[in-house]
N, CA, C and O atoms as CSV, one atom per row, in Angstrom:
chain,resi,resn,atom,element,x,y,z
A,1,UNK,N,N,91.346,-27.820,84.437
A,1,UNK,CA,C,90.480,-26.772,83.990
A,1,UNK,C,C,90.250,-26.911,82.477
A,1,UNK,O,O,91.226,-27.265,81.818
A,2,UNK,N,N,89.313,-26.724,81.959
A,2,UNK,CA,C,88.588,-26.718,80.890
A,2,UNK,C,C,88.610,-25.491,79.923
A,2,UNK,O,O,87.674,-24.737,80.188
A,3,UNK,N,N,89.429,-25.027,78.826
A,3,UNK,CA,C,88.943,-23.963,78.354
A,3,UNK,C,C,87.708,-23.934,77.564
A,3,UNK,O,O,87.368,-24.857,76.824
A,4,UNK,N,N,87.002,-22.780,77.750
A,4,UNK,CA,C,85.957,-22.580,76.805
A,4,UNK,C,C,86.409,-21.885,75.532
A,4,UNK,O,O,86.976,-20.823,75.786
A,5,UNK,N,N,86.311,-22.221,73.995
A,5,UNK,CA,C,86.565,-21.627,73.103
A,5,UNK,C,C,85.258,-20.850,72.315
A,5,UNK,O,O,84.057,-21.119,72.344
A,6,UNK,N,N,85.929,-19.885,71.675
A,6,UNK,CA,C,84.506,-19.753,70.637
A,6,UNK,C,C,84.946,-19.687,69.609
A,6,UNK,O,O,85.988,-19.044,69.478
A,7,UNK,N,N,84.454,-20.202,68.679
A,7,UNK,CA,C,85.091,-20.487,67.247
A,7,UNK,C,C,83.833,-19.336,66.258
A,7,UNK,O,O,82.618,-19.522,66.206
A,8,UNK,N,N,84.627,-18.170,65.564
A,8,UNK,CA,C,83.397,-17.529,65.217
A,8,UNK,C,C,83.783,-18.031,63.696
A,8,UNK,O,O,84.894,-17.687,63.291
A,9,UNK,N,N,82.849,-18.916,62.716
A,9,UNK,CA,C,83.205,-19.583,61.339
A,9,UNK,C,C,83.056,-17.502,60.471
A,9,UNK,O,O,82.293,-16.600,60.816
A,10,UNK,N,N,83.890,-17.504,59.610
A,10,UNK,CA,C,83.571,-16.319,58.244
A,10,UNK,C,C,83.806,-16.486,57.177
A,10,UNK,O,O,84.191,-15.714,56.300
A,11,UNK,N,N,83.439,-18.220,57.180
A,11,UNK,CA,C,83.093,-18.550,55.631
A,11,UNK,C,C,81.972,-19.997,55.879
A,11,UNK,O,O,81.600,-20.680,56.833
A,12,UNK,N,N,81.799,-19.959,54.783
A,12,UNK,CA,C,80.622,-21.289,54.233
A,12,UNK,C,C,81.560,-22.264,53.332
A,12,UNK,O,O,82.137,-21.783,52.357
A,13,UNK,N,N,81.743,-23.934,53.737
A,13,UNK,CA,C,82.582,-24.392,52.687
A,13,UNK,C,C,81.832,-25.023,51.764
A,13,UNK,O,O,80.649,-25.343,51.883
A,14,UNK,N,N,82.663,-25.227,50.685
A,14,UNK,CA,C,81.968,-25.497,49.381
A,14,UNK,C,C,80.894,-26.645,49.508
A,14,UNK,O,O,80.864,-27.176,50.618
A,15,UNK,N,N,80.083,-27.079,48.648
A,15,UNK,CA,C,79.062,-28.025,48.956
A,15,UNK,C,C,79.748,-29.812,48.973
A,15,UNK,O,O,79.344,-30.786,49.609
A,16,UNK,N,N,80.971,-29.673,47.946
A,16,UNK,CA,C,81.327,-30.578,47.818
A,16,UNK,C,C,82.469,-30.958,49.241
A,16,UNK,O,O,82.655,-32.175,49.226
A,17,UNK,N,N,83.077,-30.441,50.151
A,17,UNK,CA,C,83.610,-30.488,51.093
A,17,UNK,C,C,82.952,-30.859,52.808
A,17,UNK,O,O,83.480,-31.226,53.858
A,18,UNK,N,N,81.742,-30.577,52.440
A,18,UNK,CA,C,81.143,-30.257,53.954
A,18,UNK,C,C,80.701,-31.872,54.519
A,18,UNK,O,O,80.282,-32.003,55.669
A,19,UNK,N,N,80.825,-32.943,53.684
A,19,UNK,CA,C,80.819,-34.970,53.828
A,19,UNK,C,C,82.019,-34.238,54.718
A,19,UNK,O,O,81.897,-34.026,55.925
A,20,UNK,N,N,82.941,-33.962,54.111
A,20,UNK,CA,C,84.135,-34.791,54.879
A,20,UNK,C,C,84.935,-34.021,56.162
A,20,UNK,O,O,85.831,-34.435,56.898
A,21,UNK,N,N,84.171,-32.620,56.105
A,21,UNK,CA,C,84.928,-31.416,57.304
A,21,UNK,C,C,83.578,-31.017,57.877
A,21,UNK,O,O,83.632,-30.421,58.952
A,22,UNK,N,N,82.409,-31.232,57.369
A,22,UNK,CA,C,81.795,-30.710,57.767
A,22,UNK,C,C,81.483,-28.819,58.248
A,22,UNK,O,O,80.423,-28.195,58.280
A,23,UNK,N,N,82.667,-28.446,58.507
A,23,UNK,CA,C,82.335,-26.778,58.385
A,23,UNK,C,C,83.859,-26.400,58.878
A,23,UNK,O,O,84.644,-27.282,59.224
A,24,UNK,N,N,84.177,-25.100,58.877
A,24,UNK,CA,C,85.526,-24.692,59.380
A,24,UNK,C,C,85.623,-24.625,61.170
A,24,UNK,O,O,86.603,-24.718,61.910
A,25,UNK,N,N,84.659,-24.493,61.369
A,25,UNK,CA,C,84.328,-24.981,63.040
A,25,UNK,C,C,85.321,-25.987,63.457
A,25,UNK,O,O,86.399,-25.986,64.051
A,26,UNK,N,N,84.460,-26.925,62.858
A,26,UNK,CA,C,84.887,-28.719,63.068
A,26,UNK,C,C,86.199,-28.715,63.086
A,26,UNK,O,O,86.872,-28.868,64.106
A,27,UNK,N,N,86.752,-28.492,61.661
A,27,UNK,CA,C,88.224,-28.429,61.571
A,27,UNK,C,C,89.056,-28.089,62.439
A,27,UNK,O,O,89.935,-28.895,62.743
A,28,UNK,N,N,88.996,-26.716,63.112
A,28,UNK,CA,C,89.747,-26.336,64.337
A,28,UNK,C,C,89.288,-26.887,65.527
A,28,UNK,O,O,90.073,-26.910,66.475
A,29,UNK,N,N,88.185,-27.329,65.657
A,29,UNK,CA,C,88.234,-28.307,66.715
A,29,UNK,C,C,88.395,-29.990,67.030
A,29,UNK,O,O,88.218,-30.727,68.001
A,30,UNK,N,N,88.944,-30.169,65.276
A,30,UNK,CA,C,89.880,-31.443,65.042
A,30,UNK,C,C,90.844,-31.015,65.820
A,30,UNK,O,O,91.083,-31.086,67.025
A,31,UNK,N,N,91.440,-30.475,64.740
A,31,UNK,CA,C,92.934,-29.625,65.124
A,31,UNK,C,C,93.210,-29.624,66.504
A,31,UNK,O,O,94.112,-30.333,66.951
A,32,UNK,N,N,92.336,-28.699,67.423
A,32,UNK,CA,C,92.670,-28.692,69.094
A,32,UNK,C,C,92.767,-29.979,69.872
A,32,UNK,O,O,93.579,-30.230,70.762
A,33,UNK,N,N,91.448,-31.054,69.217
A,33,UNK,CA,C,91.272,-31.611,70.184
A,33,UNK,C,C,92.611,-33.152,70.205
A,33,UNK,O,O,92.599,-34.095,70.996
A,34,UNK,N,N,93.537,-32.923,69.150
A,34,UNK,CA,C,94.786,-33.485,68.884
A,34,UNK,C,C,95.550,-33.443,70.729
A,34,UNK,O,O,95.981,-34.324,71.473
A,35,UNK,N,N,95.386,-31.852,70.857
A,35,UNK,CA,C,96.032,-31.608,72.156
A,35,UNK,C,C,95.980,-32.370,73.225
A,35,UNK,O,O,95.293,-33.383,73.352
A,36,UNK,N,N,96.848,-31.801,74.167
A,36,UNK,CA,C,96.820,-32.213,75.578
A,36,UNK,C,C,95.923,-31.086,76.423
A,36,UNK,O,O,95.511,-31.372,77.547
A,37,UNK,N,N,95.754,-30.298,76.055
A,37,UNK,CA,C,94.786,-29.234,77.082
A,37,UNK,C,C,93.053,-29.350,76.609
A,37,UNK,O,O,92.572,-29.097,75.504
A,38,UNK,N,N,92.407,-29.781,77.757
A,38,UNK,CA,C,91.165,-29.962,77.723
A,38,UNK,C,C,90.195,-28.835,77.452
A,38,UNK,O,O,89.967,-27.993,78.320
A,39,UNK,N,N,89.454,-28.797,75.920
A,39,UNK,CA,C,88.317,-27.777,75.638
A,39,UNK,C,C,87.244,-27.929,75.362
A,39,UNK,O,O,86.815,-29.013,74.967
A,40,UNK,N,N,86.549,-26.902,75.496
A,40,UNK,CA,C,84.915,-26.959,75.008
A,40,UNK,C,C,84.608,-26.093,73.973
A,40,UNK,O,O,84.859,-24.895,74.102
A,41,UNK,N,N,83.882,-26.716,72.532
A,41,UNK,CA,C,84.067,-25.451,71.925
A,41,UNK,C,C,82.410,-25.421,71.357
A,41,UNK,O,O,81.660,-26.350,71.057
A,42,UNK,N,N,82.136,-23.435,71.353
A,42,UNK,CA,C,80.808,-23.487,70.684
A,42,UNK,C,C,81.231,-22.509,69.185
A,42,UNK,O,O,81.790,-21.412,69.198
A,43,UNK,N,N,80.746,-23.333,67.882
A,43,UNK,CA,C,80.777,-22.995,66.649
A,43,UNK,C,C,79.667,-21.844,66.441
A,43,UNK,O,O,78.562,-22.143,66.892
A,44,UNK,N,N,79.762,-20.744,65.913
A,44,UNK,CA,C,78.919,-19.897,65.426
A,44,UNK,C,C,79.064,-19.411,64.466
A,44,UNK,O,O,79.949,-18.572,64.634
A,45,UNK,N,N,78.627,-19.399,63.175
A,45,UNK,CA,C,78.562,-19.073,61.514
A,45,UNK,C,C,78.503,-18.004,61.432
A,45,UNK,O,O,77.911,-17.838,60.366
A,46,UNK,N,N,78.823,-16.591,62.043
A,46,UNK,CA,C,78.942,-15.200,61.690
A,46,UNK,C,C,78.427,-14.880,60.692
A,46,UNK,O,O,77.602,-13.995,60.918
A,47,UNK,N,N,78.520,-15.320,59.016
A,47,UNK,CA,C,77.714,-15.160,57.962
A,47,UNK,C,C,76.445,-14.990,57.904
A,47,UNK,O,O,75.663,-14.146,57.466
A,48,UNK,N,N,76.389,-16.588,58.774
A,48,UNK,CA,C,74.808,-16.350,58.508
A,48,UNK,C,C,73.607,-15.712,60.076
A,48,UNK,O,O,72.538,-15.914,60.651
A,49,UNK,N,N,74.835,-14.873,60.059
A,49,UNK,CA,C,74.057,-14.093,61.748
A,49,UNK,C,C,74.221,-14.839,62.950
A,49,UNK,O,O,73.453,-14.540,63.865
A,50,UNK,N,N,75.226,-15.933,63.194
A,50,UNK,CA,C,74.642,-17.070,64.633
A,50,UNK,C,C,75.975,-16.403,65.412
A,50,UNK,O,O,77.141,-16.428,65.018
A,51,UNK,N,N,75.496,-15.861,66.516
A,51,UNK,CA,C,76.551,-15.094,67.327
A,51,UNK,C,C,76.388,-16.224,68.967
A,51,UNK,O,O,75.642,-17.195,69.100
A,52,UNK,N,N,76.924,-15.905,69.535
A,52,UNK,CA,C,77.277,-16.211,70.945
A,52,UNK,C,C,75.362,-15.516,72.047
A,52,UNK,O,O,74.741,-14.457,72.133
A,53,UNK,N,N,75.305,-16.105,72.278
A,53,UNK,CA,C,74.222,-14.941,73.241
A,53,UNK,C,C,74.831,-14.140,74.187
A,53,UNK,O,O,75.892,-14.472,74.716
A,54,UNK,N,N,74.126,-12.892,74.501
A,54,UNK,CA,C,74.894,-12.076,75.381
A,54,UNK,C,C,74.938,-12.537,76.756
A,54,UNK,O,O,74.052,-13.192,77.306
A,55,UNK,N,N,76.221,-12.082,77.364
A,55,UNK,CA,C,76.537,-12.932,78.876
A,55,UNK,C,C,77.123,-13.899,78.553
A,55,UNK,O,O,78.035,-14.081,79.360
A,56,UNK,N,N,77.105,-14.706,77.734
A,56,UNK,CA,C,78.425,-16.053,77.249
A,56,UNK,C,C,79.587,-15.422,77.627
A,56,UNK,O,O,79.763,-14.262,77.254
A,57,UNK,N,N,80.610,-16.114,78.465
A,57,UNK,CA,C,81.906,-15.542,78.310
A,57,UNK,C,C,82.919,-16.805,78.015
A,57,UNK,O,O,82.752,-17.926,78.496
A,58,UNK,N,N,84.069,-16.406,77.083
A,58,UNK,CA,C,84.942,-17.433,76.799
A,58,UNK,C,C,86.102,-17.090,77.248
A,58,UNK,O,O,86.414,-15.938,77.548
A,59,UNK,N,N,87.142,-18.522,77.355
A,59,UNK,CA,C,88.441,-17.937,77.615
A,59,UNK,C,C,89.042,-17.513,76.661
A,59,UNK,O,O,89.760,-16.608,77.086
A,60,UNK,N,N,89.202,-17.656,75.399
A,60,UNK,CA,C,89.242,-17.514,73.762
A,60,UNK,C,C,88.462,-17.540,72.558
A,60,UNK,O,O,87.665,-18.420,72.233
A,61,UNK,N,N,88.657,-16.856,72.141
A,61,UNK,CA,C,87.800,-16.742,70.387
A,61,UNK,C,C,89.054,-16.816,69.653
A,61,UNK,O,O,90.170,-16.386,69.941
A,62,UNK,N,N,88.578,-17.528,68.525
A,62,UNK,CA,C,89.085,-17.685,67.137
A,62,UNK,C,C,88.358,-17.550,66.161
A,62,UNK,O,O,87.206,-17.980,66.225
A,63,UNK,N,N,88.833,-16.915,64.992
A,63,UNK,CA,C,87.620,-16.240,63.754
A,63,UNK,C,C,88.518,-16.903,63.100
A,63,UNK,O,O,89.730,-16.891,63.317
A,64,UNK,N,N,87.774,-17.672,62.045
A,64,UNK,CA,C,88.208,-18.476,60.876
A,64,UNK,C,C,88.781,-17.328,59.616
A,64,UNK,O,O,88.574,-16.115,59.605
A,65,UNK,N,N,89.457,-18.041,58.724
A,65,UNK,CA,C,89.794,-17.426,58.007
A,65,UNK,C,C,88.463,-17.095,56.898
A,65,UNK,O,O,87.284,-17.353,57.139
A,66,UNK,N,N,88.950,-16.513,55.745
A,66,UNK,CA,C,87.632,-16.302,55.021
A,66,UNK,C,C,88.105,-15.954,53.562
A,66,UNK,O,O,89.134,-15.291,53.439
A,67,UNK,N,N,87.384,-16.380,52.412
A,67,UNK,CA,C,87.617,-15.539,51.214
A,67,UNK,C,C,86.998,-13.798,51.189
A,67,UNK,O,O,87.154,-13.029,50.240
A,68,UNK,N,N,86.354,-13.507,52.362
A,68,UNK,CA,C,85.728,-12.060,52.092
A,68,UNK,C,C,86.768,-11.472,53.001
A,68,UNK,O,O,87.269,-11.973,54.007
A,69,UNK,N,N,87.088,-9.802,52.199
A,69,UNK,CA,C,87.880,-9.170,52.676
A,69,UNK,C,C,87.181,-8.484,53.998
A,69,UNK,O,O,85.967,-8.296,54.080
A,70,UNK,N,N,88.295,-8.080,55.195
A,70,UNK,CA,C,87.850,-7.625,56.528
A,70,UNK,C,C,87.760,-6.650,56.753
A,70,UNK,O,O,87.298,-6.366,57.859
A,71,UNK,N,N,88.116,-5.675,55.907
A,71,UNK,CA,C,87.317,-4.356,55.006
A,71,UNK,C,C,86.365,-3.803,54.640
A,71,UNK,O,O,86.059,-2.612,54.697
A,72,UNK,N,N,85.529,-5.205,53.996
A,72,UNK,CA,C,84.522,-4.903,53.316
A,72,UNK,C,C,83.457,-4.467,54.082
A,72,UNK,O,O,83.484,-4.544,55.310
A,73,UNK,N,N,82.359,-3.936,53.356
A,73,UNK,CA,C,80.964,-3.427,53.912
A,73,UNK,C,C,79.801,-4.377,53.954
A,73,UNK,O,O,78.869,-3.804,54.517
A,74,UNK,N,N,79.506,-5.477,53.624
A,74,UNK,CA,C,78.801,-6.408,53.765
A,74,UNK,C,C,78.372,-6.836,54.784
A,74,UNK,O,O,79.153,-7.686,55.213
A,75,UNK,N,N,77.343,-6.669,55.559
A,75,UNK,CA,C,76.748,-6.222,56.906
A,75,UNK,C,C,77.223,-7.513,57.818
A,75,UNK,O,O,77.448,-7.262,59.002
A,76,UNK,N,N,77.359,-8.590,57.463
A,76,UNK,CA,C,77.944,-9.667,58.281
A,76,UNK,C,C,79.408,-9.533,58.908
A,76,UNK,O,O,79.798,-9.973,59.990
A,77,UNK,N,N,80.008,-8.918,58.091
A,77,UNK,CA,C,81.501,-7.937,58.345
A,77,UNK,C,C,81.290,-7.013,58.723
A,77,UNK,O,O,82.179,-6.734,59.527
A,78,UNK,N,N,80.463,-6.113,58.642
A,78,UNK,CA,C,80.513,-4.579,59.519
A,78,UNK,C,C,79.891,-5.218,60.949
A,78,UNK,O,O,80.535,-4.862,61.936
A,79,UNK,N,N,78.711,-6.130,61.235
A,79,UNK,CA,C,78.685,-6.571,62.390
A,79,UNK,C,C,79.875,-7.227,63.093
A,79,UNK,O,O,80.365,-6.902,64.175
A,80,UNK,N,N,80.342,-8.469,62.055
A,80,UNK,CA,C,81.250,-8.832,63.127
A,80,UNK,C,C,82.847,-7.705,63.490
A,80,UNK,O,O,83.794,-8.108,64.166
A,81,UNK,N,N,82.810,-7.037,63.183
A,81,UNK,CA,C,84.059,-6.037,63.376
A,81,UNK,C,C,83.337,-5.488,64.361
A,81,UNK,O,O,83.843,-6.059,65.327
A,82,UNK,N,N,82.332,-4.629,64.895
A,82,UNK,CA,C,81.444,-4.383,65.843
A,82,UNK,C,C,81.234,-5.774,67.100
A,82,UNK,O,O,81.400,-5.394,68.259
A,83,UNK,N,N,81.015,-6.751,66.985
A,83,UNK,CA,C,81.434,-7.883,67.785
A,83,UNK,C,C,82.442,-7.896,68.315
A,83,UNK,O,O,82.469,-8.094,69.530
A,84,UNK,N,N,83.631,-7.687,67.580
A,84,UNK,CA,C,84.731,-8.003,68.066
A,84,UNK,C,C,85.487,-6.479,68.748
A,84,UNK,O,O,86.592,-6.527,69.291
């Protein structure tokens, strides 16, 4: 069996980083795909509005870490707290 992941990104990496990681997505799905358990993963940039479409269902989500606090009022954060 296959898990489906969703990786929701809540940051943008620096300009000079993104040659070699390409985004915080990627990274954790370096990271997983190290494993022995077989996944599928879809990346979505929360920042910049790219959500899941409705009816997608996953077996897991993971939200990246972020320099913006999960507090804050900055409508990309008040949505995704409402998402989640």
């Amino acid at each position: 069996m296959t898990l489906r992941i969703c990786i929701l990104e809540t940051d943008i990496l620096r300009p000079q980083l993104i040659d070699q990681y390409q985004g915080y997505g990627r990274m954790f799905e370096q990271l997983f795909e190290k494993q022995s358990i077989p996944a599928q993963f879809d990346v979505f940039n929360v920042v910049e509005g790219s959500y899941p479409e409705d009816g997608q269902v996953y077996d897991a989500y993971l939200v990246t870490g972020s320099k913006a606090d999960s507090f804050g009022s900055d409508p990309w954060i008040m949505q995704l707290r409402e998402y989640l």
